[in-house]
C-alpha positions as CSV (number, residue, x, y, z in Angstrom):
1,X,-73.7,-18.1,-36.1
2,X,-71.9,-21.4,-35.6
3,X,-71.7,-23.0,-32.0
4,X,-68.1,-23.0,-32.3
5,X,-68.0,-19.4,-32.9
6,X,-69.3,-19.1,-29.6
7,X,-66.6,-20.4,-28.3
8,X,-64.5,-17.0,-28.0
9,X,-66.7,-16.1,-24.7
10,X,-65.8,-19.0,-22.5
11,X,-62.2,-18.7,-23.9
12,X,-62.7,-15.0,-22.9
13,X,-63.9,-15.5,-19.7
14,X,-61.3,-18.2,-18.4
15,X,-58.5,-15.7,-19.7
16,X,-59.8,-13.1,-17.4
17,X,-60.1,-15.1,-14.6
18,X,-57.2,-16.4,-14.7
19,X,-55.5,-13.4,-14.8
20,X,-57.0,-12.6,-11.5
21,X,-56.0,-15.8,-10.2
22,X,-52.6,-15.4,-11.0
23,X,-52.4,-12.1,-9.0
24,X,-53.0,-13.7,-6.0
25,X,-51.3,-13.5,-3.1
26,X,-51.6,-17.4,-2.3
27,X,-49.8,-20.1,-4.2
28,X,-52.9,-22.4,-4.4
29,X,-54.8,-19.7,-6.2
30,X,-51.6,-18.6,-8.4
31,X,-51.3,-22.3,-9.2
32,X,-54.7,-22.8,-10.2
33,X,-54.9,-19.8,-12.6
34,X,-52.1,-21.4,-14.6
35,X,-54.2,-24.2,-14.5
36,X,-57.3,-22.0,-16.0
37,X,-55.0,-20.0,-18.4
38,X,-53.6,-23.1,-19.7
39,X,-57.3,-24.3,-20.1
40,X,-58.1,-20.7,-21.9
41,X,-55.1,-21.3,-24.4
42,X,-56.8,-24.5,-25.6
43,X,-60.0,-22.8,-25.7
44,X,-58.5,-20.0,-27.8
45,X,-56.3,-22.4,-29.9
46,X,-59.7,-24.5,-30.8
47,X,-61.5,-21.2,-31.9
48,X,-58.1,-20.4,-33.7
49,X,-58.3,-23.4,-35.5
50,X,-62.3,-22.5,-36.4
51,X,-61.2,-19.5,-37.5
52,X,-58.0,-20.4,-39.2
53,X,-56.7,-17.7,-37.4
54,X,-52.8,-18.9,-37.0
55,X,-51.4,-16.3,-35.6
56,X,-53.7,-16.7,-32.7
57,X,-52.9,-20.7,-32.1
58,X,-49.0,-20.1,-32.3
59,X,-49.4,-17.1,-29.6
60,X,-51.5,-19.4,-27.8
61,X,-48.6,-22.1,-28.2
62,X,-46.4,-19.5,-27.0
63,X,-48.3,-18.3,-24.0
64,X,-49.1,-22.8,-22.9
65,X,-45.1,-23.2,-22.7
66,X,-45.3,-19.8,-20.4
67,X,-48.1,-20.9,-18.0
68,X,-46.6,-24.5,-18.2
69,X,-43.3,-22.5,-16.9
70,X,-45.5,-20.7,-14.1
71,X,-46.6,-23.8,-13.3
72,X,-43.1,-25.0,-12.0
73,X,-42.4,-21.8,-10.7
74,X,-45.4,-21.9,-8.7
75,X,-44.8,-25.8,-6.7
76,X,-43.3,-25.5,-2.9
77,X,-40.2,-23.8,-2.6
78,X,-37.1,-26.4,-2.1
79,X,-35.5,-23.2,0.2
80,X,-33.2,-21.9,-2.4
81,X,-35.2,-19.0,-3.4
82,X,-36.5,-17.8,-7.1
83,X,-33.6,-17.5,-9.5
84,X,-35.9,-16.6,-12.4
């Protein structure tokens, strides 16, 4: 088994706990699980790339530009209220 092969666990477990970041009731802890997620797609976009799995790095293209989104979404509130 290659080392980069090995890979797909770490990427594994940051996805997972940043999912459980991100349900957090507390903005710090939402904030940093787009952090993590956005550290997971990297992860999962390296193995991808091992893997020449493509489909995988454009999802996880896809999913960066979402947590990058959530990222914004997640900074202090300017008192206008979430518009989506």
């Amino acid at each position: 088994m290659d080392l980069l092969d090995l890979l797909q666990w770490p990427a594994f477990a940051a996805s997972v706990s940043a999912a459980w970041l991100i349900a957090s009731r507390d903005r710090g802890r939402r904030n940093l699980g787009f952090w993590v997620f956005l550290g997971s797609n990297a992860l999962w976009a390296t193995w991808g790339i091992h893997t020449s799995a493509y489909a995988l790095i454009a999802l996880q293209a896809c999913l960066a530009a979402l947590n990058v989104r959530g990222l914004f979404k997640t900074e202090p509130d300017s008192g206008k209220g979430d518009k989506s």
